[in-house]
N, C-alpha and C positions, 0 to 999 in steps of 0.2 A: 595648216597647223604648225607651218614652221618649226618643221626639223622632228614633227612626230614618226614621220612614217623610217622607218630603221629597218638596219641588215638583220633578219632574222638568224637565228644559229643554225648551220647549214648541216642538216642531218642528210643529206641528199650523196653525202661521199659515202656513206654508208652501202648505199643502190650503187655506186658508181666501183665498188674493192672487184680490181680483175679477177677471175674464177678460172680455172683447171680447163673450163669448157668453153670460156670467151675468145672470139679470134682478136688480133691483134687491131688496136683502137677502137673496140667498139664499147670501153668502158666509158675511152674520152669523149666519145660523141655523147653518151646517155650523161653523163656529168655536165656535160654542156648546155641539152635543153632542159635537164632537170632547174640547174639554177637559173638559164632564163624564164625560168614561168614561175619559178618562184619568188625572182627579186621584185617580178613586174607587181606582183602582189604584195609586196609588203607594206603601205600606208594601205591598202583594204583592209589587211592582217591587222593592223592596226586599229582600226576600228572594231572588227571582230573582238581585238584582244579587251581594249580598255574603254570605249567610248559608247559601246551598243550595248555591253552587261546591265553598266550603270542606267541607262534607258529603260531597260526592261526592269529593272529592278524599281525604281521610280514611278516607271508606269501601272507594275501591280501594284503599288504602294497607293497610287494618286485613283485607279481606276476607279474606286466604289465613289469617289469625290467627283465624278469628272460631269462637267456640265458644258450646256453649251456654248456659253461664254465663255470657258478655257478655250474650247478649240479655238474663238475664233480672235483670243489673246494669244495663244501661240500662233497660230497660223501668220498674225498681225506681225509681231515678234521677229517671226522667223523671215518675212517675207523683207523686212525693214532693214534686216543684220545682212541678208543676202544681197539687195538690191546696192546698199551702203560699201560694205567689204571689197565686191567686185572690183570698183575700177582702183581700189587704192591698193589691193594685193595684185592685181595683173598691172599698176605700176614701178610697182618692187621688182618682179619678176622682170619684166620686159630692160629696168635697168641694171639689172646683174648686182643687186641688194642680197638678192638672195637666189636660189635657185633649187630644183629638185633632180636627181639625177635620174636619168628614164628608165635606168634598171630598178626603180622602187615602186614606180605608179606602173598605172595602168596604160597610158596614153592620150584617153579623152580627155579634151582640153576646153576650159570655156574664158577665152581669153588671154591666153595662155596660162590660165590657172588648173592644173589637174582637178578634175569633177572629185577626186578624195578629198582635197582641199575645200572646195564647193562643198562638199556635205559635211564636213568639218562645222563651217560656217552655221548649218542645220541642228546637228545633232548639241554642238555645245549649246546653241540658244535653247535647245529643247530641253536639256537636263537641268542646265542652272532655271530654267523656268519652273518644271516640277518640283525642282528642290524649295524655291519660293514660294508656289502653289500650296505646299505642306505644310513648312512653315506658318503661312501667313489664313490660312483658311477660316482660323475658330477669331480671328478679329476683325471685327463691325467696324471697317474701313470709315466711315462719316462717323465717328466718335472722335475722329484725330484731326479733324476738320478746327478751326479756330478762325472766329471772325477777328476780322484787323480793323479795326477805327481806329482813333486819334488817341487813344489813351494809352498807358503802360503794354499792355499785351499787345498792340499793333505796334508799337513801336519798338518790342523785344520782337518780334516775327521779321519786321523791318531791316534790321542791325546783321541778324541771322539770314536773309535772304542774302545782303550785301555783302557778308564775311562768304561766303560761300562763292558767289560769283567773281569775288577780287582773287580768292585763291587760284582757283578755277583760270583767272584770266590773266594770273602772273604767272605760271604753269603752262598753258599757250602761249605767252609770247616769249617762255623763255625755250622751250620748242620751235617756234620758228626761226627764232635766231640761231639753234642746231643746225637746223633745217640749210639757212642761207651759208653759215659757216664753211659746208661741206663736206666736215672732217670726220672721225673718227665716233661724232655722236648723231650722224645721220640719220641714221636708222633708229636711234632713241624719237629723234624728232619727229621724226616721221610717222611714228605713232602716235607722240601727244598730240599735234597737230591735226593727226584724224581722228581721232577718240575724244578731247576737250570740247572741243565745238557741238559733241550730241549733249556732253554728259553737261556743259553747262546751260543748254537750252533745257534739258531734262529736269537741270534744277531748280530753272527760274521758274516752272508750271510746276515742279511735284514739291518744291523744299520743304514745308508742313508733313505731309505723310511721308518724307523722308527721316525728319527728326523724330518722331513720333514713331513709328511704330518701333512694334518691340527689335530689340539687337537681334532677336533669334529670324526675325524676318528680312533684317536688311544685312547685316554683316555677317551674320553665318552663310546666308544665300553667296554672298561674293566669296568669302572666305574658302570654303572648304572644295567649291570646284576647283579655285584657284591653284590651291595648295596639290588637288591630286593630280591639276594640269600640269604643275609645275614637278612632281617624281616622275610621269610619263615621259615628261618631255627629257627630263635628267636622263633618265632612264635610255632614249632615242639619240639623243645628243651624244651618249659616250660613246657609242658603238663607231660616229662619225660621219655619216652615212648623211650629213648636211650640216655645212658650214655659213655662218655669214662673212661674207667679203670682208675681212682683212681692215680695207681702208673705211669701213660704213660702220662700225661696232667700238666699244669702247675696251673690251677687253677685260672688264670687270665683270666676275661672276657672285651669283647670291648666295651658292655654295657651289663646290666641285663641278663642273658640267652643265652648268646653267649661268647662260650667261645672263645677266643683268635686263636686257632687251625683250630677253623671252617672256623672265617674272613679270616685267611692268605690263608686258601685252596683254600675257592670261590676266594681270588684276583689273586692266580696264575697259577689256572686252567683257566681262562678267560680272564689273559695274555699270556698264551699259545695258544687257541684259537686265539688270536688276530694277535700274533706273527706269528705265523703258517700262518694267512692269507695275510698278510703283506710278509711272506716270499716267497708265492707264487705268488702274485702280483710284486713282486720285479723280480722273472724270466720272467712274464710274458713280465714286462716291457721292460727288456733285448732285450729278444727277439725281440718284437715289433718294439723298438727302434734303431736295430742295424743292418741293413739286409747285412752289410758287413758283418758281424760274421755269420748272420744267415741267410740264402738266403728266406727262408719260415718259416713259423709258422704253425704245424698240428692244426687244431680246439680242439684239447684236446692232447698237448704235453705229450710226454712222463712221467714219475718220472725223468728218464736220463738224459732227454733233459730240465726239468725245474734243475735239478742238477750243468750242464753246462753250463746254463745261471748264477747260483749264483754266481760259479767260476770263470767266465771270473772275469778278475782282470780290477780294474774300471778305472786302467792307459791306460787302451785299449781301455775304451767309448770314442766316436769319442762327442770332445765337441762343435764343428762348429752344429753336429745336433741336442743335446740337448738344445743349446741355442737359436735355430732358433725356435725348439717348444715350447718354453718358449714364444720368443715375439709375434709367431703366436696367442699361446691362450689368451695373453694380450691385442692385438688387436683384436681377437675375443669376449671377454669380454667386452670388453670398446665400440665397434663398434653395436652389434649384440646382446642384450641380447634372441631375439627368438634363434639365430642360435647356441646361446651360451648353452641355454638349450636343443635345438635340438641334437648338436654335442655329449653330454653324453648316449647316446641312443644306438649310433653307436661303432663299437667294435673295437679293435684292428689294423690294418694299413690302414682297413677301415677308421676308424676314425682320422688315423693321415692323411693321404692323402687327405682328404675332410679341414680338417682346415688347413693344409700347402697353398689347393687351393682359399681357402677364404684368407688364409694373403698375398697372391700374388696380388689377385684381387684388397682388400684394398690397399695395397703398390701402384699397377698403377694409381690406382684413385686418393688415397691423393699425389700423386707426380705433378698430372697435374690439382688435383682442388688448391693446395697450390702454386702452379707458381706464381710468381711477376704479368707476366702478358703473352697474349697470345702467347709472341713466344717462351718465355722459357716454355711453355707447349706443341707447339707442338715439341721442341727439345727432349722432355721428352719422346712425342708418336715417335720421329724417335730412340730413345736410347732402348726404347721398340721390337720396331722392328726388330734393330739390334739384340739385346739379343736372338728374336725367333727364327731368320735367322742363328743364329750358333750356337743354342742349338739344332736343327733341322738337321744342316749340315751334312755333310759328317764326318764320322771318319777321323783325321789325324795321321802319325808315327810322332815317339819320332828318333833321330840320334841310338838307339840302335834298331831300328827297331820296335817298340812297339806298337799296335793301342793303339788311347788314342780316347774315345767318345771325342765329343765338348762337351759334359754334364757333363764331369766327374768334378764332385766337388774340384778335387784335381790341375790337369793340361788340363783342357777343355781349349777351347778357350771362350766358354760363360762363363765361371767361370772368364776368366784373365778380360775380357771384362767389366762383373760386376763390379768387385774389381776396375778398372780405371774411371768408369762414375757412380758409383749411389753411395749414403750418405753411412756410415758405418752403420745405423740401417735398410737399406734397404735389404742389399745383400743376408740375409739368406734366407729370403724369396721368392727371385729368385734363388737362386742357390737350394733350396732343391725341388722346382718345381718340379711334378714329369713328365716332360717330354715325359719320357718311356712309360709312361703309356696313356697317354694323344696325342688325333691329334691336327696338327698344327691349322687347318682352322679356330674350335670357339677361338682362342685363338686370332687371327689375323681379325676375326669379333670383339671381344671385344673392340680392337685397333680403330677399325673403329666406334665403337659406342663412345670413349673417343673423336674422329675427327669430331663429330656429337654435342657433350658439344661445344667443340670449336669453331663452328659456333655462338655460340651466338655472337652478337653484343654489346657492351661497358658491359663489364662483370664484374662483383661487382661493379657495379657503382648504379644500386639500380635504373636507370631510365628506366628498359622496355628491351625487346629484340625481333627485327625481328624472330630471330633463326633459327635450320632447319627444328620444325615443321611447315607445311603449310597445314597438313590433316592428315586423324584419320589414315590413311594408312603410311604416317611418321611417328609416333607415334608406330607402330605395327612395325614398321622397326626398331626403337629407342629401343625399349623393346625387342627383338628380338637379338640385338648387345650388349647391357649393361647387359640381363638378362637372355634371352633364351638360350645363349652361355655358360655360367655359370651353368645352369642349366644341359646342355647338359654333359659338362664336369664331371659333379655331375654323371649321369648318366655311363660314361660311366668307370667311376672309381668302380662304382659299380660292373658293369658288370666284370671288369679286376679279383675285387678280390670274385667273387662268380661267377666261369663259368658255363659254361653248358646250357647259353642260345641261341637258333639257332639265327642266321645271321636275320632271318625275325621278328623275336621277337625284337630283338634290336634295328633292324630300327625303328618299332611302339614307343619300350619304350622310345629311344632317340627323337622321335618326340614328342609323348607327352611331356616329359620332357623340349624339349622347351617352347612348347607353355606354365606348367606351370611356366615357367623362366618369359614368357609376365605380367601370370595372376597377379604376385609379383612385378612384376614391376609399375605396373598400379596400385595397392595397395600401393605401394611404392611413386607414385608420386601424390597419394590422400592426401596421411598422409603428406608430405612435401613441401605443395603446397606455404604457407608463407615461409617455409627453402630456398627453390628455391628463391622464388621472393628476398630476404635478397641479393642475387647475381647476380641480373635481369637476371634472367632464366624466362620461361613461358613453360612448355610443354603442355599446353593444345589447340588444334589444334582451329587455328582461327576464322574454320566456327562456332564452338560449342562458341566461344566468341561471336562471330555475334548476335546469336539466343541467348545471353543475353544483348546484345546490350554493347559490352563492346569491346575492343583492347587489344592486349597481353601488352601494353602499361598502359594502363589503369586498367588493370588487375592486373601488379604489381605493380603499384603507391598505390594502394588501400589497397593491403595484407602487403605492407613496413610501412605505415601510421602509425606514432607513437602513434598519439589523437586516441581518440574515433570515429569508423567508424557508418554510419548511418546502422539502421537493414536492409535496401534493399539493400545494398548492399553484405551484407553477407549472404541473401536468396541466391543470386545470384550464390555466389561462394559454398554454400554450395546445389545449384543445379548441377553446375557443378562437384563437387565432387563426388555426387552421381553418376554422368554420367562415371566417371573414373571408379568408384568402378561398376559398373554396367556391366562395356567392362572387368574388373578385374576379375568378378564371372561367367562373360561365358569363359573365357578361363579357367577359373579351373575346372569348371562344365564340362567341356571337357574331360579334361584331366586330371580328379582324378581317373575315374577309373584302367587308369593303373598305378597305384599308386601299385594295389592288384596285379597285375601280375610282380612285382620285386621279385628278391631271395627272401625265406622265410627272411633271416637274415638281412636284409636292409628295407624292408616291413614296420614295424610297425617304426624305426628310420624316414624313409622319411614320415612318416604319419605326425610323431610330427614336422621336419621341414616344411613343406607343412602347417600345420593348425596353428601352432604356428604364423606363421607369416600372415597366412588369417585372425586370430584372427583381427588384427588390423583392417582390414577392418571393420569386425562385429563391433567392437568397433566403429569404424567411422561413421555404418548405425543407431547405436541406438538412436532413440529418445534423443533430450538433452544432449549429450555426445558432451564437449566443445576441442578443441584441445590445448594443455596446453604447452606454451615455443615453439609456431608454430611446435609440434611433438605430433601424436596419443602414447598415451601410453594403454600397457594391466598391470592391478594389475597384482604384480607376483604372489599370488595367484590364480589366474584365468589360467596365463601359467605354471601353474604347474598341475591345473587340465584340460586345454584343451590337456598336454601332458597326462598326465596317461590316459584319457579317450581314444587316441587315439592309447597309445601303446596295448591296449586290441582289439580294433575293431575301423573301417573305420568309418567315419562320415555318420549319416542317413541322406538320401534324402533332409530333410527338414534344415538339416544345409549347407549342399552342396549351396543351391541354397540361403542361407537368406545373 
């Protein structure tokens, strides 16, 4: 840690003040071994003091996040920093660059590096990694991905690859020429020269998801260890308790007690760290992203196979899917903030295949609720249909004899199909469908729940709608086709990419997972009860309008009403609400337990989808809690801590049922 480990303040004379009863010297003796055990301690103390809190503090931060793949990116990390650092720091040491004084350590040595030192090397990779980890977690690493051909954007990636690697490589050899000089900038060299060489191989495989991702991921990650590396070490430095040699330092400091040597190290040992993780993220993304290259993803890829992912040349990413999961997550953004923080939870094609089937579902909906009017919406549910019926089809040959799926992305017939009837910002969406994965039937219920909207009578006219609820058992059909299907489908993507559940399990977990598709819906149409009416919609079944003595008519005349509505009539509706949310928390009270019986790795994601969005209901039960812009909203504070609460453990009984 270069010149962390310092003289602590010696309370030890304190023990050592002669007494009325002490014989002569035997104050000096006990002053003697008290400060030898306590000097030998002081880079431990050191880490005790400033570098293990931070750990701990990070770790409970990161734990409810923490997945397998972390471990085995830190452990990568860590193991990569250690095996690297060793022989260039037991260099320095061994030529009297720098050195530690043996009343600070402990004694064990590996190389002649003190094992404080050696876990120094540990512990920073580990925090600047958590701090990355957090940062970087709610972004869909293959969105940042950009294909390069021969045009404008390969040629701007191009320009930007090269400007980085020329700095980079003017920056090395103005270090080595430190380096050979001798002088007073020795040890400056001696650093660029070991740190250039990772950070520019790092950047010729990761430069795309280096530019790319957000500032708050890559330069606060470096940044802010740096800066607390850098008052530590101030801090350690002034006391004096390690100096660098005189003739190897330049003698400039960044401020007071810090020399110049020190800052550069902390900054580019923690952009290394950062790089490093960034470059692994970048294969992972590959992978993830590409299942034409890569048919499967191990849970903990190879070195090789994260290797192979750097390498694939970015003229080969397929940009039809990048781009589709670009508008998926923007429509997931903009539509869904629960699902939006639910989806960061979920891992790897897990998680791409769950938002590809959310921006499908969006796309069918906003196609048939943005219709002129009702017959170009149900043209819309017949162009649907079609789409299902030859994504589903039969394979046909090519004249060279070829099978070609009806899904294939490239020459399907549901792909040609697409590309002639839906808008240009729709098509991704349905073409990257995952079909394969996925049975026709919820998909073709969904259909049927969009022909159940279309029942309404004079629709955005804002005067009322017969509809096709008639009873709370419509209602349970309606949620059932719009939600439960959805649900199911959630379900069974699960199951595709974490096997090993029997055939009888599945059936239970796919039933639950309807019914909670109901419970969300029925929370769904609590929270939107004025949004709906804005459109004369009513889903609230007639007879429960009765026993408030009101008509689905009257009902939405009331909730459109621009003036000031009288407070009985908003008892009214906010007893009704209640009734909705009430049918909402027995289906989920149902069907949260098998929530705990999903793969382990899906488990605690569907926890935080599931409560995330129950949240709103709870919001809508609370005393005084007013509906703002005709939409329940939850602070995002509150969905950040009903997700962490739930990525650790299942909701207690007494939330389940509130």
């Amino acid at each position: 840690m270069h010149g962390i480990p310092t003289r602590l303040i010696n309370t030890t004379t304190l023990v050592a003040l002669p007494s009325a009863s002490s014989r002569a010297g035997e104050p000096r003796t006990l002053l003697l071994i008290v400060n030898t055990v306590t000097m030998g301690y002081e880079y431990a103390w050191v880490h005790l003091t400033y570098t293990l809190p931070p750990a701990a503090l990070l770790s409970a931060l990161y734990f409810p996040l923490w997945t397998k793949l972390d471990t085995y990116k830190i452990l990568f990390l860590v193991t990569i920093a250690v095996v690297s650092t060793i022989p260039w720091d037991s260099y320095l040491i061994r030529t009297n660059i720098w050195s530690y004084p043996p009343n600070v350590v402990i004694g064990w040595k590996i190389y002649d590096i003190p094992v404080e030192e050696v876990f120094f090397f540990v512990i920073q990779t580990y925090n600047t990694s958590l701090l990355y980890l957090l940062t970087s977690k709610a972004v869909l690493k293959e969105t940042l991905l950009a294909k390069e051909d021969k045009g404008t954007i390969g040629q701007q990636w191009k320009y930007i690859r090269w400007g980085g690697q020329m700095a980079l490589g003017l920056a090395l050899r103005q270090g080595i020429s430190f380096v050979s000089a001798g002088k007073e900038e020795t040890y400056l060299g001696l650093i660029v020269v070991w740190a250039l060489p990772f950070l520019l191989l790092l950047w010729s495989l990761a430069y795309q998801l280096l530019v790319n991702l957000p500032l708050t991921c890559t330069c606060f990650s470096i940044a802010l260890p740096t800066v607390y590396l850098w008052v530590v070490d101030t801090l350690a430095l002034k006391r004096g308790t390690w100096v660098i040699s005189q003739g190897t330092k330049t003698g400039r400091q960044l401020w007071p007690n810090l020399e110049i040597e020190e800052a550069i190290f902390f900054f580019l040992t923690n952009c290394l760290i950062v790089f490093g993780l960034v470059a692994f993220d970048n294969a992972i993304a590959v992978l993830n992203a590409f299942p034409a290259h890569f048919k499967s993803v191990p849970q903990w890829p190879s070195p090789v196979l994260l290797v192979k992912a750097l390498l694939l040349p970015a003229a080969a990413y397929d940009d039809d899917r990048i781009l589709g999961l670009q508008q998926s997550v923007a429509r997931l953004k903009r539509k869904s903030r629960s699902f939006y923080l639910a989806s960061s939870t979920f891992q790897g094609r897990l998680r791409i295949d769950l938002i590809i089937l959310y921006s499908f579902c969006r796309v069918a909906d906003d196609l048939i609720d943005n219709a002129k009017d009702e017959k170009e919406a149900r043209e819309w549910v017949k162009k649907m249909t079609k789409y299902l019926d030859l994504a589903y089809g039969l394979a046909e040959k090519d004249g060279a004899g070829n099978i070609i799926p009806s899904n294939d992305m490239n020459r399907g017939q549901a792909t040609l199909y697409i590309m002639h009837n839906f808008p240009p910002e729709t098509q991704l969406a349905l073409m990257l469908l995952p079909t394969h994965r996925l049975r026709e039937e919820p998909l073709y219920e969904l259909l049927k729940g969009f022909e159940m909207d279309l029942s309404f009578n004079n629709q955005k006219s804002g005067k009322g709608s017969s509809g096709p609820i008639k009873t709370e058992e419509d209602l349970d059909l309606y949620g059932a086709r719009v939600a439960g299907t959805v649900a199911l489908l959630c379900i069974q993507l699960v199951l595709h990419h974490n096997p090993g559940t029997s055939e009888a399990q599945a059936r239970k977990l796919m039933k639950s997972g309807h019914d909670m598709g109901i419970a969300l819906q029925y929370t769904n149409i609590a929270r939107d009860l004025s949004v709906d009416a804005q459109i004369g919609r009513c889903y609230v079944p007639p007879p429960w309008l009765k026993k408030e003595k009101l008509t689905p008519e009257a009902f939405v005349a009331g909730l459109v009403t621009t003036g000031k509505v009288d407070d009985f009539f908003w008892k009214k509706v906010e007893i009704i609400r209640g009734r909705l949310l009430d049918r909402a928390f027995q289906y989920y009270h149902d069907a949260i337990p098998a929530v705990e019986e999903l793969p382990s790795a899906a488990r605690a994601p569907m926890r935080v989808a599931v409560e995330s969005y129950m949240q709103i209901g709870r919001e809508l039960r609370r005393p005084g809690y007013r509906v703002k812009s005709g939409r329940a909203t939850v602070p995002k504070w509150k969905r950040i801590w009903v997700a962490w609460k739930r990525l650790i453990s299942a909701a207690p009984r007494e939330e389940r049922t509130s």
